[in-house]
C-alpha positions in Angstrom: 59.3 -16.2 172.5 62.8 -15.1 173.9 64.5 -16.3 170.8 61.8 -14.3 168.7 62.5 -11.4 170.4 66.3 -11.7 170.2 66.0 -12.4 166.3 63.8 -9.4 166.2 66.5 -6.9 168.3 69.6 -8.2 166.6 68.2 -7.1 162.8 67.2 -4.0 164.2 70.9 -3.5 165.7 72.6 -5.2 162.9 70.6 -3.5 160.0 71.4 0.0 161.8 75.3 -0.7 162.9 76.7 -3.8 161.1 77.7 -6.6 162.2 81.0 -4.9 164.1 78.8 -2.5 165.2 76.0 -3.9 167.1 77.3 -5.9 170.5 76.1 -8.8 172.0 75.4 -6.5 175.0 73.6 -4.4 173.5 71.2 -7.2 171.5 70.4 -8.8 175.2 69.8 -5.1 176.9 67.4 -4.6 173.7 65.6 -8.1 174.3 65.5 -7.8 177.8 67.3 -11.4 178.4 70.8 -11.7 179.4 73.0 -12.5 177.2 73.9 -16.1 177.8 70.4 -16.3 176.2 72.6 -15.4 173.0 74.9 -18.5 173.3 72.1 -21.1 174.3 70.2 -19.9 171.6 72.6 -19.4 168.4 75.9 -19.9 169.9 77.2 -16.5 170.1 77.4 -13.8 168.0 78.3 -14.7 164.3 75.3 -17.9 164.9 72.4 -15.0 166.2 73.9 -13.3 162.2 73.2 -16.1 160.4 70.5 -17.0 161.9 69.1 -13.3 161.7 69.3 -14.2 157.6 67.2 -17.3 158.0 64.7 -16.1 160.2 64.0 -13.1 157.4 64.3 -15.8 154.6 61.7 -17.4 156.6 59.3 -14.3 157.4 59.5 -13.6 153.3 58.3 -17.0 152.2 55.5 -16.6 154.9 54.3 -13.5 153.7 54.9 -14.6 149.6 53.0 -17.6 149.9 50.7 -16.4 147.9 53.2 -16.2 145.3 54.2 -20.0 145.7 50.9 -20.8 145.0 50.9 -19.0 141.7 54.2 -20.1 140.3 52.4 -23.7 140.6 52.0 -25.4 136.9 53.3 -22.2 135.3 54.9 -24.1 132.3 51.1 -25.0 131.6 49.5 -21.5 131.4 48.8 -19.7 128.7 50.8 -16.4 128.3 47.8 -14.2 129.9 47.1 -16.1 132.7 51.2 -16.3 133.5 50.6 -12.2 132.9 47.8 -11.9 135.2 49.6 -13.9 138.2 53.1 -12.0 138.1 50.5 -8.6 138.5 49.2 -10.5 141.0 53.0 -11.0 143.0 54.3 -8.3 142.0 51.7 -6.3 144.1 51.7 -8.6 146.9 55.9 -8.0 146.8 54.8 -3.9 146.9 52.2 -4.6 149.8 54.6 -6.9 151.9 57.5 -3.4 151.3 55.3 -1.0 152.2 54.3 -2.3 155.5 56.6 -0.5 158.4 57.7 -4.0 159.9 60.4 -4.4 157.1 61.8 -1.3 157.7 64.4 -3.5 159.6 64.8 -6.1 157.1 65.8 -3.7 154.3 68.6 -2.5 156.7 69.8 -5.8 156.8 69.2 -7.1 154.0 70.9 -3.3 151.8 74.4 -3.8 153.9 74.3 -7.6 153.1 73.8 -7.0 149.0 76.4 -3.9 149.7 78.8 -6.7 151.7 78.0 -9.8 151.0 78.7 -12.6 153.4 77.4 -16.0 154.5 74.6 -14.3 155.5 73.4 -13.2 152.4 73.6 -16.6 150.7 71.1 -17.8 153.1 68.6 -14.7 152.5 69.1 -15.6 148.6 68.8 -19.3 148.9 66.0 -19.3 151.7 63.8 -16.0 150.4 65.3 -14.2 147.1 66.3 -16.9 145.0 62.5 -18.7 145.2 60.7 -15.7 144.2 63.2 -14.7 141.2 62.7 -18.4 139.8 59.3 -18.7 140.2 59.2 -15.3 138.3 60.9 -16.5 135.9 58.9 -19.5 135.1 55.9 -17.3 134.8 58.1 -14.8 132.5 59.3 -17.9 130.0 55.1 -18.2 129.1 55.1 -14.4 128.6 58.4 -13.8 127.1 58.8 -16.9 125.1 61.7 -16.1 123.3 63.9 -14.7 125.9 66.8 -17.0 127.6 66.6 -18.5 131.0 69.5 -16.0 131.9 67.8 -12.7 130.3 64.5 -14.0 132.3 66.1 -14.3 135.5 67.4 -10.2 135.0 63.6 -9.1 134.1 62.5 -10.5 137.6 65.0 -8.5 139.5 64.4 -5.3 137.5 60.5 -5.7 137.8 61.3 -7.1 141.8 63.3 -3.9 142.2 61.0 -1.5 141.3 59.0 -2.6 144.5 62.0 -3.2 146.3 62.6 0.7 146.3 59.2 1.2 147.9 61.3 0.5 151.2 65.1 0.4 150.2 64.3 3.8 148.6 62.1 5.4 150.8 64.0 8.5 151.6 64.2 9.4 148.1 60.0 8.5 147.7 59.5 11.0 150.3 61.8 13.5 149.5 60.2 13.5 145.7 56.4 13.1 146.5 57.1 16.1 149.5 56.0 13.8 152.0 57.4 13.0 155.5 56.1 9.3 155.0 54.0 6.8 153.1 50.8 7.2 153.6 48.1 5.1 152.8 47.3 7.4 149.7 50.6 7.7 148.3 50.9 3.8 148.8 47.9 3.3 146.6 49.5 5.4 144.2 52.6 3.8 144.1 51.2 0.2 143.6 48.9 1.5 140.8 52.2 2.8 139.1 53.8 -0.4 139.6 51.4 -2.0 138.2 51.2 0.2 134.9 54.7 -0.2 134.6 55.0 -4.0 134.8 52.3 -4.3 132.4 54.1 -1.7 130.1 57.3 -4.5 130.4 55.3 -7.4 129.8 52.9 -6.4 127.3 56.4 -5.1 125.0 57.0 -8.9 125.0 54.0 -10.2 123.3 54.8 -11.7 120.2 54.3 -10.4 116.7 
């Protein structure tokens, strides 16, 4: 529990300060432990980082296992059923963005694809980098005459339009006149998702 709770404080404080920013003092105070906790745990500062990435990596595959499920046998399905299951992701991707507890994941995780470090490889490895290639399995039955490389950059493009749901939720609010995401406007906002992916995938089919 202690370590939870440290992993918890230190991606609030890193996400909001960097990694410069945010002191090993201030991480403890914010846990409530002292901060020897810090060096038994992760052993000191730049570990309790890395191990900040890992522990989101984790929480992402948790919360996308759905998504593992579906990218099973995907060289085997026929181009409408691999359609149907990346609808099916890329909605649980938008639901998992739009809840308010990865509000300090998206602080971490903007300033590590602004700066990348160690850190970032092990959010790619451990969370990103299954979800883009399972994607892109499901894309090569869709788009069957697209390159690996070409499939890879239509999962992040259709990733990223849920991705803004929380990385761009200033500019959501700011345009919808809202002062947050409400249930309603979340609703609307997977529904438009949705038409657009289908708009992406259904340009694909073959002549």
């Amino acid at each position: 529990m202690a370590r939870e709770t440290l992993l918890d404080m230190a991606i609030d404080l890193f996400g909001r300060r960097g990694f410069d920013g945010a002191s090993t003092r201030d991480i403890a105070a914010a846990a409530g432990t002292a901060m020897s906790s810090i060096t038994y745990h992760f052993g000191g500062k730049e570990g309790l980082y890395l191990a900040c990435a890992e522990y989101i990596a984790e929480q992402i595959r948790e919360r996308q296992s759905h998504a593992f499920v579906l990218f099973h046998d995907a060289a085997a399905l026929s181009r409408e059923d691999a359609r149907d299951r990346l609808l099916l992701i890329i909605d649980g991707l938008a639901a998992m963005l739009l809840h308010p507890s990865t509000a300090n994941w998206a602080r971490f995780i903007v300033r590590e694809q602004l700066e990348p470090t160690e850190a970032f490889e092990r959010l790619w490895r451990g969370g990103m980098e299954p979800l883009v290639r399972g994607a892109e399995a499901l894309l090569a039955r869709v788009c069957t005459a697209r390159p690996g490389r070409e499939l890879r950059m239509m999962a992040l493009l259709i990733f990223g339009q849920a991705m803004i749901m929380r990385a761009g939720r200033a500019s959501l609010c700011k345009a919808l006149e809202v002062r947050d995401i409400g249930e309603a406007e979340a609703a609307l906002l997977r529904q438009r998702l949705r038409a657009n992916t289908i708009a992406i995938l259904d340009a694909e089919k073959p002549e």
